[in-house]
C-alpha positions in Angstrom: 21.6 -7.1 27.6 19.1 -5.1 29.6 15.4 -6.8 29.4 12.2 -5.6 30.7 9.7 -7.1 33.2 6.6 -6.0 31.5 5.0 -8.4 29.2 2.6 -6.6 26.5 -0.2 -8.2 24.9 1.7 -6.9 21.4 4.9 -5.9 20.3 4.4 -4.3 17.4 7.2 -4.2 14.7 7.5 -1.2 12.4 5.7 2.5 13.0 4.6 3.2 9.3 0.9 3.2 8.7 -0.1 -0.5 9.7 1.6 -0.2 12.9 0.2 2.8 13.9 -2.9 1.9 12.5 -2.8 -1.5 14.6 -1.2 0.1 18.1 -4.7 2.5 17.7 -7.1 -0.2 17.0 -5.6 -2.0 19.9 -5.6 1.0 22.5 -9.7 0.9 21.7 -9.5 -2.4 22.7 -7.2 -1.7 26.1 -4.5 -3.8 24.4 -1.2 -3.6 26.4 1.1 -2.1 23.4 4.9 -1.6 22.6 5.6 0.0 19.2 8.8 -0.4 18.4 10.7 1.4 15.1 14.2 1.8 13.4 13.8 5.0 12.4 12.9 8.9 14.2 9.7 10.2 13.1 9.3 12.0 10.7 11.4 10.2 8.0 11.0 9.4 4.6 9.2 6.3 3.2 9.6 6.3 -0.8 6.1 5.4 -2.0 3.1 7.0 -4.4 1.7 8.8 -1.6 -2.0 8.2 -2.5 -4.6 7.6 -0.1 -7.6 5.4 -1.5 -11.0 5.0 -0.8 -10.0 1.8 1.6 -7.7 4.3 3.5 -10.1 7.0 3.6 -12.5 4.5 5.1 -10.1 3.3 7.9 -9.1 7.1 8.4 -12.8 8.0 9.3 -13.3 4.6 11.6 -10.4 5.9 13.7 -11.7 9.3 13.9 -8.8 10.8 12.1 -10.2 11.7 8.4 -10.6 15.4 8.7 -7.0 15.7 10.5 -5.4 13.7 7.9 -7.6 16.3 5.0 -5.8 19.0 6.9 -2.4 18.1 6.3 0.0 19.3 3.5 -1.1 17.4 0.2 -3.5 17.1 -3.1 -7.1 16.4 -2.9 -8.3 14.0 -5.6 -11.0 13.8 -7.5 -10.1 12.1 -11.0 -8.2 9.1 -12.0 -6.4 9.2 -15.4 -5.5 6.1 -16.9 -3.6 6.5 -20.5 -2.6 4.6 -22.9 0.3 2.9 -24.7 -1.4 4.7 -27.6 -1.9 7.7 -25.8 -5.5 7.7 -25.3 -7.1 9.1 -22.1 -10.1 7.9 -20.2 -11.1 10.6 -16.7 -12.9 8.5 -14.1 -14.7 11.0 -12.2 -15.1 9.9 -8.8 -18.1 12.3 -7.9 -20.0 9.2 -10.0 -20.6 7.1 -7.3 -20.2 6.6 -3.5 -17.5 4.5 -1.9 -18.8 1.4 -0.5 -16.2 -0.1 2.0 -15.9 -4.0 1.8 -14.8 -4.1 5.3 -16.2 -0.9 7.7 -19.1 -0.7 6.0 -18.8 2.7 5.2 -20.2 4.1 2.3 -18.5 7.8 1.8 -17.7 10.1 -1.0 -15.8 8.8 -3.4 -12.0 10.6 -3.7 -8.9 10.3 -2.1 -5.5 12.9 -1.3 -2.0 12.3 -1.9 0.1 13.0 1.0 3.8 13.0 1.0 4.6 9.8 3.1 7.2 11.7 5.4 3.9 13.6 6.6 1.4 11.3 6.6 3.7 8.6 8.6 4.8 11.2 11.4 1.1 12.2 11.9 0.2 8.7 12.7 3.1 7.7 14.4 1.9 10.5 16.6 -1.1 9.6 17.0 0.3 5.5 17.6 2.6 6.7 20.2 -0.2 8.9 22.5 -2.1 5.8 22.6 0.5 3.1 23.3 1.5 1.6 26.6 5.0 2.2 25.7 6.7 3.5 22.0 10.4 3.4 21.4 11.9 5.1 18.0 15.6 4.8 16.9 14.9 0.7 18.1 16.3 -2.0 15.3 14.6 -5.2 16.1 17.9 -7.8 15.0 16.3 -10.9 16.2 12.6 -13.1 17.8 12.7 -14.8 20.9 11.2 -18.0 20.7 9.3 -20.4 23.5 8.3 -23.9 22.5 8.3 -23.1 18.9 6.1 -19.5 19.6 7.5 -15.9 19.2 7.0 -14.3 22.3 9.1 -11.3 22.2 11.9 -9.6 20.4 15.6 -8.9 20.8 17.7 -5.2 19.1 19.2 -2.5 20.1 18.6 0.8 20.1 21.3 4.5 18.5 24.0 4.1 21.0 24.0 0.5 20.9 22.1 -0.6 23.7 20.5 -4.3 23.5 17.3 -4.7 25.3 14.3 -7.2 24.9 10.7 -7.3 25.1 8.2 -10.1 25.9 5.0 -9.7 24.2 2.2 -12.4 23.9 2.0 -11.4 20.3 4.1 -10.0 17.6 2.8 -8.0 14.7 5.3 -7.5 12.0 4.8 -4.1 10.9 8.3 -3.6 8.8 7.9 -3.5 5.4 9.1 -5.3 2.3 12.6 -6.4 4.3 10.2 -7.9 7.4 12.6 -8.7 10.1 10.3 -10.9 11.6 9.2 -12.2 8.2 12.6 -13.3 7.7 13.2 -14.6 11.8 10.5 -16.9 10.8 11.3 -18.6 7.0 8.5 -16.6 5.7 10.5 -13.5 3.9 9.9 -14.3 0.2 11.1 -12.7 -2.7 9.8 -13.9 -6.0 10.3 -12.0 -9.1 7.4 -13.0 -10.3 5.2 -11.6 -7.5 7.4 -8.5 -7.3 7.5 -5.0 -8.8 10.2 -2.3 -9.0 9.4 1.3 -8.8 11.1 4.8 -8.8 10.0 8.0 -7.0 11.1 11.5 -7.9 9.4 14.7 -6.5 9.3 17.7 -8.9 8.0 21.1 -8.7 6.8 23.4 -11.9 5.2 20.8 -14.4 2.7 21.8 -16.1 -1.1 21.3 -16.1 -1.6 19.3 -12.7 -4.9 19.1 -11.5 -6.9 17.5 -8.8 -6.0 13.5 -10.2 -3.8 10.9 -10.5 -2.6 10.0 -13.6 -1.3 6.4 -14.8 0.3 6.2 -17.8 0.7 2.5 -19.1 3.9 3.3 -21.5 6.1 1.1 -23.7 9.2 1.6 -21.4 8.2 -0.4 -18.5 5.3 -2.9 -20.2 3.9 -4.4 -17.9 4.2 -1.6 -15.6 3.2 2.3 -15.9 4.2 5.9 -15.0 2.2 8.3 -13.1 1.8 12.0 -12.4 0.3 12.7 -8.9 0.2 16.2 -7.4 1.0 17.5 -4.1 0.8 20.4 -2.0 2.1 23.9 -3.3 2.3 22.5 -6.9 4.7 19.7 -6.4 4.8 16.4 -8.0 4.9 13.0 -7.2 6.8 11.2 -10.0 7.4 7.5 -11.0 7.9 4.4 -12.9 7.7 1.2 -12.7 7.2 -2.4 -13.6 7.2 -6.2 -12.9 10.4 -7.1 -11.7 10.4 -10.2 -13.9 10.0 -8.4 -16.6 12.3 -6.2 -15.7 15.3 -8.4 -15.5 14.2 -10.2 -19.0 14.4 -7.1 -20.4 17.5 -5.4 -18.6 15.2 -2.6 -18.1 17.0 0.5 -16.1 14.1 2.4 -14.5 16.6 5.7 -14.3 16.8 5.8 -17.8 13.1 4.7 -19.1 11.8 7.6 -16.6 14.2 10.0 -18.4 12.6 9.0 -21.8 9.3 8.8 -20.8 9.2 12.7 -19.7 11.7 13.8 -22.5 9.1 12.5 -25.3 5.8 13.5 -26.6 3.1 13.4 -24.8 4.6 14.5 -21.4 7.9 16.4 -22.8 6.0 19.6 -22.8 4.7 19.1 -19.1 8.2 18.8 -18.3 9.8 21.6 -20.2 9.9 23.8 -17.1 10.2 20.9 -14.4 12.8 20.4 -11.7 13.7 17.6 -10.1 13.6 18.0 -6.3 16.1 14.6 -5.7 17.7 12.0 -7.3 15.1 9.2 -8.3 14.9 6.8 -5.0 13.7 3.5 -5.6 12.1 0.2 -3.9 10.7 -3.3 -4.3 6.7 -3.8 -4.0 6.3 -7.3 -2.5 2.4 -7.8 -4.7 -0.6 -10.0 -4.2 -0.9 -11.5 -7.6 -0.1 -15.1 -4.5 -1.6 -15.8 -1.6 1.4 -15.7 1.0 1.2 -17.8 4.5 1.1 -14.3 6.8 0.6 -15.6 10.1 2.0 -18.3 12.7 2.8 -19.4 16.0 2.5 -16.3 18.3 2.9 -13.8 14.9 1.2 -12.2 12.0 2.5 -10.3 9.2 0.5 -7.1 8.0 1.2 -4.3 4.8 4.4 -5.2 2.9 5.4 -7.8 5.6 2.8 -10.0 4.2 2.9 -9.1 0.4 0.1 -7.5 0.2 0.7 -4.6 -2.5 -2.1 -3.9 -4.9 -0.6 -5.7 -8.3 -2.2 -3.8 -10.8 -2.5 -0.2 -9.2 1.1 -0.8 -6.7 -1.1 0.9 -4.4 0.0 -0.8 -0.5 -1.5 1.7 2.2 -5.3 0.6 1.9 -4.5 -2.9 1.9 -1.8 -2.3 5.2 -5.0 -0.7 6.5 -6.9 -3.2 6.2 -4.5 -6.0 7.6 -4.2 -3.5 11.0 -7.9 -3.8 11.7 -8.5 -7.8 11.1 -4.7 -8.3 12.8 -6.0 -6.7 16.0 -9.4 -7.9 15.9 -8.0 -11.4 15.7 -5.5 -10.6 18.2 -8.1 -9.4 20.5 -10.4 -12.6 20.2 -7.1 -15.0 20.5 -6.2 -13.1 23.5 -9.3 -13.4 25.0 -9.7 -17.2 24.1 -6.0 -17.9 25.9 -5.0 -19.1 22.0 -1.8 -18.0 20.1 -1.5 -20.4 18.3 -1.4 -20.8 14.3 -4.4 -22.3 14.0 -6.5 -20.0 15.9 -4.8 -17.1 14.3 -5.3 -18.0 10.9 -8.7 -16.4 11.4 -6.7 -13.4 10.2 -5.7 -14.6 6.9 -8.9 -15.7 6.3 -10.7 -12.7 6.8 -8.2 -10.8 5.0 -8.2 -12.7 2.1 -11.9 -12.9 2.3 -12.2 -8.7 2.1 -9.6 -8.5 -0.4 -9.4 -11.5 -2.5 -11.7 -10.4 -5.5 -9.8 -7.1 -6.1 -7.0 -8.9 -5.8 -7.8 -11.5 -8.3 -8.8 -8.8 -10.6 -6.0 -6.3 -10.4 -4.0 -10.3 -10.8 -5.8 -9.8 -14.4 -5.8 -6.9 -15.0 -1.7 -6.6 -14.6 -1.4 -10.3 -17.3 -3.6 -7.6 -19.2 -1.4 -5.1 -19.2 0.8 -7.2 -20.9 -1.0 -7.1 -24.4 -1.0 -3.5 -25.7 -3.3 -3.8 -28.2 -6.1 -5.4 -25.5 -4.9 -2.1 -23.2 -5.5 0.1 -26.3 -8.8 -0.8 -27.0 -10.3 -0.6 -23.4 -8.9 2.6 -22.7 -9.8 4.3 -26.1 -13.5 3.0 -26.0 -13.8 3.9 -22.1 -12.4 7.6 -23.4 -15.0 7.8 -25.6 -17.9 5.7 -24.0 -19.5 7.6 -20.7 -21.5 4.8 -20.1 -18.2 2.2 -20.1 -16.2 4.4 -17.9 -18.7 4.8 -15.6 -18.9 1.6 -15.1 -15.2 1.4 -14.5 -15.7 3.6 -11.8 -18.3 2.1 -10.4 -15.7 -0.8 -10.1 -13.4 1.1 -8.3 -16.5 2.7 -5.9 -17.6 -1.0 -5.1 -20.5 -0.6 -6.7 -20.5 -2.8 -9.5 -18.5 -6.8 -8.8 -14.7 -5.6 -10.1 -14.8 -9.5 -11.5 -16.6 -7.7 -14.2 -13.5 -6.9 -15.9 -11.7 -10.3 -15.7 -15.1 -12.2 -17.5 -13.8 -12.6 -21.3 -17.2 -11.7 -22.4 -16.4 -8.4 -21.1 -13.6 -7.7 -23.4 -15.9 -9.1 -26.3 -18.7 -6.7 -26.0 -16.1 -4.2 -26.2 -14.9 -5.0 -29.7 -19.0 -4.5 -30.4 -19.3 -0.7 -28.9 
C-alpha cells in the first residue's frame, strides 16, 4: 500500500456540494485540504435539483451566485403546493426578502433548479482549484484510527491502487451510504426517519413556468409529487414518500408515478411528454431526529449526518449549511490543538441551533401531511386567502417564526376564515 507523507489539516470525504463547499471555506481559511471522491466529475447525482434560498445565500458568501445563475437550468419565482383535493395555492416569492438564519444575508427571495450533474461538476471545479491536493476516481474502503481518533483514511483508486492519507480531521462528505458514517457506528437507517423518492427527466409537458410544483397526492400519502422545470423546457419529475409508510403500504413508487401523471389533473400535461430515462431512485436519510454527527477527530455534514429537509426532501441548503459551521469549527479546534469530541460538538450545536426550528416544523408539517382533510383545508383557504398565503411565504422568507404553523391555534383560526 503506497502512503503519503503529507498530513492535511482535512481529508475531506465525498466531492458533491458539502465537500466542495467545505474544501472552499477551508482554502479561505488556509486550511491544508485533500478532497477525495469515488466518482469523475461530472456525474450524475439523482436528486430534485432545486436550489433554495439557504443555497443561494451560501452561493453569494462564496462569491459564486452569479456563476451558478449562469449555468444550464430554471429560474424560480413561484412555489406551487396542491392538494389531495386538487386545490392550488402560488407563493410568490417576489413577496418578501430572504433573510438568512446563518450569513446574515438578506437577498431576493427565489431560487433555480439546476440539473445536479451540472451544478456538482461546477463546484467540484471550483473545490479542486482551491484544494492542497484533489483526487477523483478515489473509493475511501476504510478510517485509520489512533488512540480511539480518526486521523486518516485508507482506499484505493480505478486501477486498484491502495494508498492512505493522514489528516488531522475527517469530514464525511459521502452521502446517504457515509463510509465514514458507517467506519464509525454512526450509519443509521430508520424507516421512520427515512423517505424514498424517484427521479425521471422529461421533455415536452405542458404549461411549465418559472416554479416548483408539489403535489401532495393520494398515491404516496404522506409524501408528494412535484413538477420542476429545467433548462430548454425539460422536466424534473418525481415521487415520493415516508419509507415507513411505504413498506406498510407496499407502495411501488414506479407504478404510483405512472398513475399519478396518467390521471386528471396532470394527464393532460403529460399527453405529449417523454420520458428522458428510466425512473432512478434513492433513500433521503431526514431530520424529523436529531442524529449524533460528530466525534473523535470526525464530523458528518449533508446526507452523512441526516440532515434532509423532512417535509420539503429538500438536502442541498441544509449540506450548505453543515460545510460552513463544519469548517468554522474545524478551524477553531485546529487552532485550539483540540480534536476531540467534545470540543467538536460545537458543530452540532450550532447546526442544530440554525436549523432546528425549520426542522421541527417541516417534523410537523410532514405528521400533517398525514391527515388529508387538515392538508385540504390549509391549502384551499391559502388559495383563496392572499393575506394567509402571504404569510406562508413570509415563513419560507424568514420573515415571520415558521413555528407559526405548528401552534394548533393556527389551524383553528383557519376553520374561522
Amino acid at each position: 500500500m503506497n502512503a503519503t507523507d503529507d498530513l492535511y489539516d482535512l481529508i475531506i470525504v465525498g466531492g458533491g456540494p458539502a465537500g466542495a463547499t467545505a474544501t472552499l471555506y477551508a482554502a479561505r481559511r488556509g486550511l491544508k485540504v485533500l478532497l477525495l471522491d469515488k466518482a469523475r466529475f461530472p456525474r450524475d447525482k439523482v436528486c430534485g435539483d432545486a436550489l433554495s434560498g439557504k443555497s443561494i445565500a451560501i452561493l453569494h458568501e462564496l462569491d459564486l451566485l452569479e456563476q451558478v445563475r449562469q449555468l444550464p437550468g430554471a429560474p424560480i419565482r413561484t412555489i406551487v403546493f396542491g392538494s389531495p383535493a386538487h386545490d392550488e395555492v402560488r407563493i410568490e416569492m417576489s413577496r418578501h426578502d430572504h433573510r438568512d438564519l446563518l450569513t446574515g444575508k438578506v437577498l431576493p427571495m427565489g431560487g433555480v433548479v439546476i440539473r445536479r450533474q451540472i451544478l456538482d461538476a461546477f463546484l467540484f471545479g471550483e473545490a479542486r482549484a482551491r484544494a492542497t491536493a484533489c483526487l477523483e476516481d478515489f473509493a475511501v474502503q476504510d478510517l485509520i484510527f489512533a488512540e480511539g481518533r480518526v486521523c486518516g483514511v485508507r482506499g484505493q483508486d480505478r486501477s486498484g491502487e491502495k494508498r492512505e492519507f493522514r489528516g488531522r480531521l475527517v469530514l464525511g462528505c459521502d452521502g446517504f451510504n457515509s463510509i465514514v458514517a458507517r467506519k464509525t457506528g454512526y450509519y443509521q437507517h430508520d424507516p421512520r426517519h427515512s423517505l424514498v423518492a424517484l427521479r425521471c427527466y422529461y421533455e415536452n409537458i405542458a404549461d411549465l413556468k418559472d416554479q416548483i410544483e408539489l403535489h401532495y397526492v393520494d398515491e404516496v400519502k404522506p409524501g408528494y409529487f412535484w413538477i420542476f422545470p429545467l433548462e430548454n423546457g425539460g422536466a424534473n419529475v418525481g415521487i415520493g414518500m415516508m419509507h415507513e409508510h411505504l413498506k406498510k403500504r407496499g407502495v411501488n413508487l414506479k407504478e404510483a408515478l405512472r398513475q399519478v401523471i396518467s390521471r386528471p389533473p396532470f394527464a393532460q400535461r403529460f399527453a405529449q411528454a417523454r420520458p428522458l430515462e428510466e425512473p432512478v431512485g434513492w433513500n433521503l436519510p431526514v431530520a424529523s431526529k436529531r442524529r449524533r454527527i460528530h466525534g473523535e477527530g470526525f464530523m458528518l455534514l449533508g446526507d452523512a449526518g441526516g440532515l434532509i429537509d423532512p417535509f420539503t426532501g429538500e438536502g442541498i441548503g441544509n449540506a450548505l449549511y453543515s460545510a460552513r459551521l463544519a469548517v468554522e469549527t474545524a478551524a477553531q479546534a485546529l487552532e485550539a490543538g483540540d480534536l476531540s469530541a467534545a470540543f467538536l460538538s460545537r458543530y452540532e450545536e450550532r447546526l442544530w441551533e440554525a436549523l432546528s426550528d425549520e426542522l421541527r416544523t417541516s417534523t410537523r408539517l410532514q405528521q400533517i401531511g398525514q391527515y388529508r382533510p387538515l392538508l385540504n383545508m390549509v391549502i384551499r383557504k391559502a388559495a383563496r386567502d392572499p393575506e394567509l398565503s402571504d404569510l406562508i411565504c413570509g415563513m419560507i422568507a424568514n420573515a415571520v417564526p415558521k413555528k407559526t404553523l405548528t401552534n394548533p391555534l393556527f389551524y383553528l383560526k383557519l376553520l374561522f376564515r
